[in-house]
Each structure stands twice: as C-alpha cells, then as structure tokens.
C-alpha positions, 0 to 999 in steps of 0.5 A: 481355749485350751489346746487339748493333747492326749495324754500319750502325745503329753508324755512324748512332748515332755520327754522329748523335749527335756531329753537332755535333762540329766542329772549330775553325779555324787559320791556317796558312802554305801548306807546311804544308797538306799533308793538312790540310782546308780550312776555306773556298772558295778563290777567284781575285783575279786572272788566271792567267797574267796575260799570253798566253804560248807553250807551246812553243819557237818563233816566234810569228805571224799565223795567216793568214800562215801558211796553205796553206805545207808542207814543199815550200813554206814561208811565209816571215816577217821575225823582228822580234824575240826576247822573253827569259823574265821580260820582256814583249814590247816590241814588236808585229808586223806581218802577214809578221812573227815573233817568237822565245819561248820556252816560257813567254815573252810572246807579242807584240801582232798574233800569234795563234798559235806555230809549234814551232821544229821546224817551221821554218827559218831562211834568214839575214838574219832570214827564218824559212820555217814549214813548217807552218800553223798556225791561231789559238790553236795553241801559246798560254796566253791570260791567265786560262787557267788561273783568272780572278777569281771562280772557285772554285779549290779547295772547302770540305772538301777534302784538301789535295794537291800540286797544290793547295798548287801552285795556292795558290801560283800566286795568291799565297797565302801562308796558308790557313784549315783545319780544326783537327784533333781531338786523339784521346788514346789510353788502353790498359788492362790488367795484362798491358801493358808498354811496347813497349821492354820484354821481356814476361814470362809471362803479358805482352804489348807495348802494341801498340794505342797505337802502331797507333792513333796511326798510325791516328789520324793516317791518318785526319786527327786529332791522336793524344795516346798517354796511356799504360798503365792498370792495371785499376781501375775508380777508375784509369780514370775519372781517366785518362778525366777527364784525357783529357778535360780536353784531347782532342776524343775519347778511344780506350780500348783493352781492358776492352770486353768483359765480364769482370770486371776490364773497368770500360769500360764502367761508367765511360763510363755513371757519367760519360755516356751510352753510346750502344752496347756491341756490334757484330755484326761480326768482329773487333770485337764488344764494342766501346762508344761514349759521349758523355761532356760532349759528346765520344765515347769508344770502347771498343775491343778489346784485341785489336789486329786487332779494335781495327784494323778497328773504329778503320777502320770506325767512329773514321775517319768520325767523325774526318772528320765532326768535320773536315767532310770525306769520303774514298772507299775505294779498291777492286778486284775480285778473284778468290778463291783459296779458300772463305770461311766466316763467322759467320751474324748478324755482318760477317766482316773479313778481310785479303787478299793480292792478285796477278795471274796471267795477267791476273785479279787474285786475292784470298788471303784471310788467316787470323787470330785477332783478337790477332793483328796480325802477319799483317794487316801483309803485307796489300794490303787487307781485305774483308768478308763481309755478316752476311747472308752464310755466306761465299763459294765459291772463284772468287768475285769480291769487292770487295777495300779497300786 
C-alpha cells in the first residue's frame, strides 16, 4: 500500500532532503548566457556613460539662456560649433552660445541642457532662435546615469534576460560565472515501449515521456540526458539506475511507480538508497516515488504521460531550481469557469484549461482528460488546481488559471 503525502509535505520532504544539492559553477562567454543562473553579484567598475551626452537631436545650451523665449519671441544663440557622434566635444561654450548633437553625442563643457531640433530655427549666419525654454538637465544623460562604480547591476541567482546580456555588455563583460546546470538523465520503463520512430503494435505505445521530459528538463533549467528504453526487470533497472547515476545529478524513471507486479521502481530506489516517499495524494500523479540515492534524487514518475507532466512541473522543477539557487513565479490569471468542476475529496485535482475572452471576462474551459492521455494537454493555455479540500467548483466560479 501506498504511504500517501500531500503534495505540501512532498515538496518539503524533497527540498529538505536535497538541500545541499547545489551545483558546481562555470565560465562562460557573454552570449552564451542566455537563461543561464548567475552564480555571483555582478558589480559596476566604472561609469556608464562615462561622458554627458544628449538624448535627442538638437543643440545643446545655458539653460538661462534660454528662459522666458516662445514661439512670438524666440532667444537667439551663436551655434559655436558641431560635435560629430564618436568624438568628444572639443570645444566649450560661452553664455548666448549653442552647440549642434546629435542624440547620443558629447555634450560640450558650459552647457547644461539640449533644446530639441524641433523647437528651433535657424536664421543664417550661425544664429540659431530656441522657441522653447528649457530648464538644466532637459534632454541630457549625465556620466554614471545609468551605472556608477560599486553598484550592484545584476544579483546572485538570477535568470538571465536580453536586457541583461545588454547590461553585461555595456560595462565590458565578456565572460560571466553561472550556475552549472544539473544533468537529469531520463530512464522509461516498461515492455510496452518503442521508440518514437516506430510503428506501435498491439498492445504497444510510443516512449512518449523521454521526449516530453527532456523538454521539461530544459524549461526548467537542467541538462536533460535521454538514456533510453528499460525492459521491465528488476535486475534491468538497477544497472540502468547505476549507469545513471555514474554521470547524471539526478535521475527521472518514468513508469513502474505503481504497484504491479512488474513495477521494480520502487524496490530498486530502497536496495540502493533511502526512499524518501511513494505517494502523493494528487491527480494525475499519485503513485509517484522519490529517493536519494549516494546523495542524489531519483523520481519515480508515472508512466502515464499527463501524470509524469504535472508531477515533473509541480515537484522535479523546484528541486531543479533549488540545486541552481534560483527561484521562478508562476505566472497566472483569474478566470471565469464555463462549467462544473468536480474532483476527487483527499487529493489535489490538476487540470488543463482553455481560456478566452468574451465581452471582456476571461473565461476557463476546463479539459477533460485521463492521465495517459497527453494530446489534450497539448491545445491548453495553462492548468489549474482544485485543493484536495475541495469537492470542486460550481460553474462561474472564479479560479487562478497557471500558464
């Protein structure tokens, strides 16, 4: 029988117990950081900009020169001169002078503001009329605007966006320290498997999970290591899981959790390990294992591939991201359900959701699905949850919906 956990307890039992499971660190260059974890502060050396320069097209100026003109009378100024983009201002200006910059031009010693092109004219002979006041600062990026030595520009754990890798680049960072990602090898099991680019027979299926779960894997950060198909075999899995283990931070066995007789999951966890739990009161999912084996988790997922889904989502991603010491939030939306719900009283009900608008409500379809099947899961916008408190929900209910 089954020692069922809730699915809070599971998530503490597995982080608790792998809490030491942290990844090494590597070096990498700058383009190739995208999406990778940060593995320290990233502080700023040095200014950025390192000069003062415009951020429009216009003429650079003495603010108080430019007080009190309009439209009717404009404040006319000497152009002293043009600085070209890539070069410094070699020149200074003197009060009833302008400057010509470019957007992202130096802007000259003595001015202290820029006067869009827009708002002036030129009247010949090097008098330029400003038509609009303008007060100190309008217009101008001063040297360490945007970073100044000593500041913290990006945080230990973090993700890696675009804007980031544009960040790293601005202050001359070629090569950052990150998180090495955990290798997941991925096992399925079962006499009922062939390989995807085989035609099932009677009473065969396509190894569906080793594909899904090596995308999964990489959603979640980890390096995913497909180790192919297992014939059931108590003896066949305990050398799978011992080459697994020779090389992979952790390991996913997809099938044989239950507890038929040819399921050997579970027995060859407890002869090499400790396991840690067999049972999670949640549907789709509710006989899968975890153990630690010499230090390192092993799951035993479902072989049902909508089961195997929400279990690798709800309890191999934290653990994943844990081991890279970095966190991501779930991103949801209220909706509006179109129909009834029931669930399952005593265990979390997971089911995928269909949403669209109308006349400006968001709705949530919900979709009906047994755990082997994963083709319907595939047409979804998200997922939700009923709480194993919970009977279910009447229609026009509002429900978080996870994308």
């Amino acid at each position: 029988m089954l020692q069922v956990k809730t699915p809070v307890d599971a998530i503490k039992i597995i982080k608790e117990s792998f809490k030491g499971s942290i990844s090494a660190t590597e070096i990498l260059p700058l383009h190739a950081c995208m999406g990778r974890v940060l593995a320290c502060d990233i502080h700023a050396d040095q200014n950025v900009p390192n000069f003062n320069r415009s951020s429009v097209d216009g003429y650079a100026v003495r603010a108080a020169d430019t007080f009190g003109c309009s439209d009717s009378m404009s404040a006319i100024v000497k152009l002293r001169g043009v600085v070209n983009m890539g070069e410094g201002a070699m020149f200074s200006i003197a009060p009833g002078e302008c400057a010509y910059v470019p957007t992202g031009g130096a802007i000259p010693d003595g001015a202290d503001a820029v006067v869009m092109l827009e708002y002036t004219e030129s009247y010949g002979g090097g008098e330029i009329g400003i038509l609009k006041p303008a007060a100190p600062g309008n217009n101008m990026v001063y040297i360490g605007d945007d970073v100044f030595p000593g500041k913290t520009v990006l945080k230990r754990g973090r993700v890696v966006r675009p804007e980031d890798i544009g960040a790293l680049a601005a202050l001359g960072i070629c090569e950052v320290s990150v998180v090495r990602k955990p290798v997941v090898g991925i096992l399925s099991t079962g006499d009922e498997l062939v390989e995807v680019s085989e035609t099932p027979s009677a009473g065969q299926v396509r190894d569906v999970n080793s594909s899904m779960l090596y995308a999964a894997v990489q959603s979640f950060g980890g390096e995913p290591v497909c180790l192919g198909i297992v014939r059931d075999g108590y003896v066949r899995l305990r050398n799978a899981l011992n080459a697994a283990l020779e090389s992979c931070d952790m390991v996913l066995i997809s099938g044989g959790s239950s507890v038929g007789q040819m399921d050997s999951t579970c027995a060859v966890i407890d002869e090499r390990g400790k396991l840690l739990l067999h049972g999670i009161a949640m549907k789709p999912g509710k006989p899968t294992i975890v153990g630690n084996v010499d230090g390192k988790p092993v799951f035993g997922l479902p072989g049902h591939p909508l089961a195997a889904h929400f279990v690798a989502k709800v309890f191999v991603k934290p653990l994943i991201e844990q081991m890279l010491c970095c966190s991501t939030r779930n991103c949801s939306v209220k909706a509006v359900l179109t129909e009834a719900v029931s669930a399952n009283h005593g265990r979390e009900q997971y089911s995928g959701a269909i949403l669209f608008d109308k006349d400006g409500v968001t709705y949530v379809e919900p979709v009906h699905s047994k755990s082997g099947l994963i083709s319907t899961l595939a047409g979804c916008d998200g997922y939700f949850v009923v709480p194993r408190d919970c009977e279910g929900y009447a229609k026009g209910t509002e429900i978080e919906v996870i994308i």
